[in-house]
C-alpha positions in Angstrom: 10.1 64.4 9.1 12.8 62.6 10.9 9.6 61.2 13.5 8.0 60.1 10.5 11.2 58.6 8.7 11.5 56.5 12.3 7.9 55.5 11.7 8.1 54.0 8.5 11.7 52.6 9.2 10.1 50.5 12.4 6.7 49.4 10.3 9.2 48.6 7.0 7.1 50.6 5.1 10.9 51.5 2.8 9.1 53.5 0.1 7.8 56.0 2.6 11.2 56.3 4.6 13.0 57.0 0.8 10.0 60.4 0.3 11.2 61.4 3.9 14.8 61.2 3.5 14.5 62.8 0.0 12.8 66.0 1.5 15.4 65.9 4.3 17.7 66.1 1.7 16.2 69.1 0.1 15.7 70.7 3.6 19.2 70.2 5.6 21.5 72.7 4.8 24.5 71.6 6.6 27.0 69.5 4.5 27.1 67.2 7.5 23.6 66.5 7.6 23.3 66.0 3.7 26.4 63.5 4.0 24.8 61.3 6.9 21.3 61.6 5.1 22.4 61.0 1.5 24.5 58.0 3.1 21.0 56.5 5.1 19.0 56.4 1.5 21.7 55.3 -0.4 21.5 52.4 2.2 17.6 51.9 2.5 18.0 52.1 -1.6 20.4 49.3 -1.4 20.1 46.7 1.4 15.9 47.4 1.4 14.6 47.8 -1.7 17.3 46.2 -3.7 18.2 49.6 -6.2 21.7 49.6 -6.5 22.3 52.2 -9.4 19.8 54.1 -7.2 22.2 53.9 -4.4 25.4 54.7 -6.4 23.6 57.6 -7.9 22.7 59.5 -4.5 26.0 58.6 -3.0 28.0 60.2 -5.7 25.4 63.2 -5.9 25.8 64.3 -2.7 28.6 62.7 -0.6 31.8 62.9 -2.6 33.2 65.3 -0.2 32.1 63.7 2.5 34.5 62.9 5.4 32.0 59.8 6.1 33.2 56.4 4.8 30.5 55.1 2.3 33.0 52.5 0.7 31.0 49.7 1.6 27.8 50.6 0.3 29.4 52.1 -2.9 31.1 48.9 -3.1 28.3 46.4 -2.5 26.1 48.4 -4.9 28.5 48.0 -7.5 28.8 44.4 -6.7 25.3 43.5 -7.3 25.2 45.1 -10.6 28.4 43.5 -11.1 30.3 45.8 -12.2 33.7 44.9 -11.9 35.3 48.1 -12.6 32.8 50.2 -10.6 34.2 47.6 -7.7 38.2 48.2 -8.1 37.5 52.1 -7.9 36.2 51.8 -4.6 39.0 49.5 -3.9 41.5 51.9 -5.2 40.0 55.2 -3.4 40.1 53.0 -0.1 43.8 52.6 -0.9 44.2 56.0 -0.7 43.0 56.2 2.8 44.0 53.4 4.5 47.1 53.2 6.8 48.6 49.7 8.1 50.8 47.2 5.9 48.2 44.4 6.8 44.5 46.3 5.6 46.8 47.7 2.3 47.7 44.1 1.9 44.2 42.9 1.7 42.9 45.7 -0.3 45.5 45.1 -2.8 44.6 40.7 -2.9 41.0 41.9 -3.6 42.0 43.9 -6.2 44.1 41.3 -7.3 40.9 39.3 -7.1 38.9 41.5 -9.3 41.9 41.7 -11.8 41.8 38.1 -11.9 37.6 37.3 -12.6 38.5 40.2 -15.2 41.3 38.2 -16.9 43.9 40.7 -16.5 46.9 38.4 -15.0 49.2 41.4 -15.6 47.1 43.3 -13.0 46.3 40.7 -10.8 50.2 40.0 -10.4 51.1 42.6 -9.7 48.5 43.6 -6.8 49.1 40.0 -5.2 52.8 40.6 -5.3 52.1 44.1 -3.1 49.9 42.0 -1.1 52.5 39.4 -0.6 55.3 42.5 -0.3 53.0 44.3 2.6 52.3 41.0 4.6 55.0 37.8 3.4 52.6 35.6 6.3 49.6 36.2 4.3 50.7 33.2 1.4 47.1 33.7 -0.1 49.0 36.3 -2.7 51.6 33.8 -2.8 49.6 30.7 -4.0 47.9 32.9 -6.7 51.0 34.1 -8.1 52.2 30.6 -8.4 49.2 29.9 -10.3 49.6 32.4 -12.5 53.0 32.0 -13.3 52.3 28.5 -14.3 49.7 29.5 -16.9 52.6 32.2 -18.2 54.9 29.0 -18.4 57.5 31.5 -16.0 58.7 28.1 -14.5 61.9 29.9 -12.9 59.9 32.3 -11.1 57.7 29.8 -9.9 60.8 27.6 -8.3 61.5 30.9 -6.6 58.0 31.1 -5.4 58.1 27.9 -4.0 60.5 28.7 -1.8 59.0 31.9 -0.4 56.4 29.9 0.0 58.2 27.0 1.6 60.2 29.8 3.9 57.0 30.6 5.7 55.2 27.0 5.8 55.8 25.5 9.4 53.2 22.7 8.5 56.4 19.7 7.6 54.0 17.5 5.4 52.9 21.3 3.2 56.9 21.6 3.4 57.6 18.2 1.7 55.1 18.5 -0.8 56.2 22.1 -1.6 59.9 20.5 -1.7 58.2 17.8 -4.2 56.7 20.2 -6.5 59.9 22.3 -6.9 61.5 19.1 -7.7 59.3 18.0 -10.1 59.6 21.5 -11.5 63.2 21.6 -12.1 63.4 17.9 -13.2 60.9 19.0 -16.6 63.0 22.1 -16.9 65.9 19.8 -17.6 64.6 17.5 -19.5 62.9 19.9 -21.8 66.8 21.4 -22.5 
């Protein structure tokens, strides 16, 4: 089977490697060899033939307990059907197994991301303020908090960001024009009282 898998694989023949590697499946019997099977159709499901419920449905059939890292296939899959939520699960389990202030703080901007195309600010705020928390250098977070607090009219918290913003900035004409802005800020807030 696996010679005949390779086969097919090298001559792109994809529907004939997906009947090998589903009779592999039903032949291995170690839970390793399911988990490193089930994860090569889930892929051939997804980056060849373009089935991405296909490729969500085998990897949560058979490699939940897997010690393999599927995330990115699971992730992409949900992606292309665009589903959103399907997308911040995967985001969250990785969460839960990564270790490093700098990959938490990107996992937790994309989720802000996702938060954010889903119109939850609430969310999205509070994941880019972890981001920003795990990694003040990384002012991505930053500038989308600023924008949110605008459209939330929080004008004092966005003087403050402005200056945790400015506090990292080493570009001087970004610096000015960050100076400029809070300025401008706090010259409406007076005038509106």
């Amino acid at each position: 089977l696996r010679y005949f898998k390779l086969v097919y694989t090298q001559a792109g023949e994809w529907d004939e490697v997906v009947d090998k590697l589903k009779t592999l499946l039903e032949c291995v019997t170690r839970p390793q060899e399911v988990y490193r099977v089930a994860q090569e159709l889930a892929a051939i499901y997804l980056y060849q033939l373009d089935y991405p419920k296909e490729a969500i449905d085998v990897l949560e059939r058979y490699c939940v307990e897997s010690h393999l890292d599927s995330s990115t296939i699971l992730y992409d899959a949900y992606q292309r059907l665009e589903d959103w939520r399907g997308c911040l699960k995967v985001l969250r389990e990785c969460l839960l197994n990564v270790d490093g202030d700098n990959p938490r703080s990107i996992l937790h901007y994309k989720i802000a991301q996702l938060h954010d195309h889903l119109e939850e600010s609430d969310d999205a705020l509070t994941n880019y303020c972890q981001a920003f928390e795990l990694n003040p250098d990384f002012l991505d977070p930053a500038e989308h908090i600023v924008g949110i607090l605008l459209d939330k009219k929080e004008w004092q918290k966005v003087a403050t960001w402005l200056d945790q913003i400015r506090e990292r900035v080493f570009d001087r004409e970004l610096s000015v024009q960050l100076d400029q802005a809070k300025k401008r800020l706090l010259d409406g807030l007076h005038h509106a009282q």
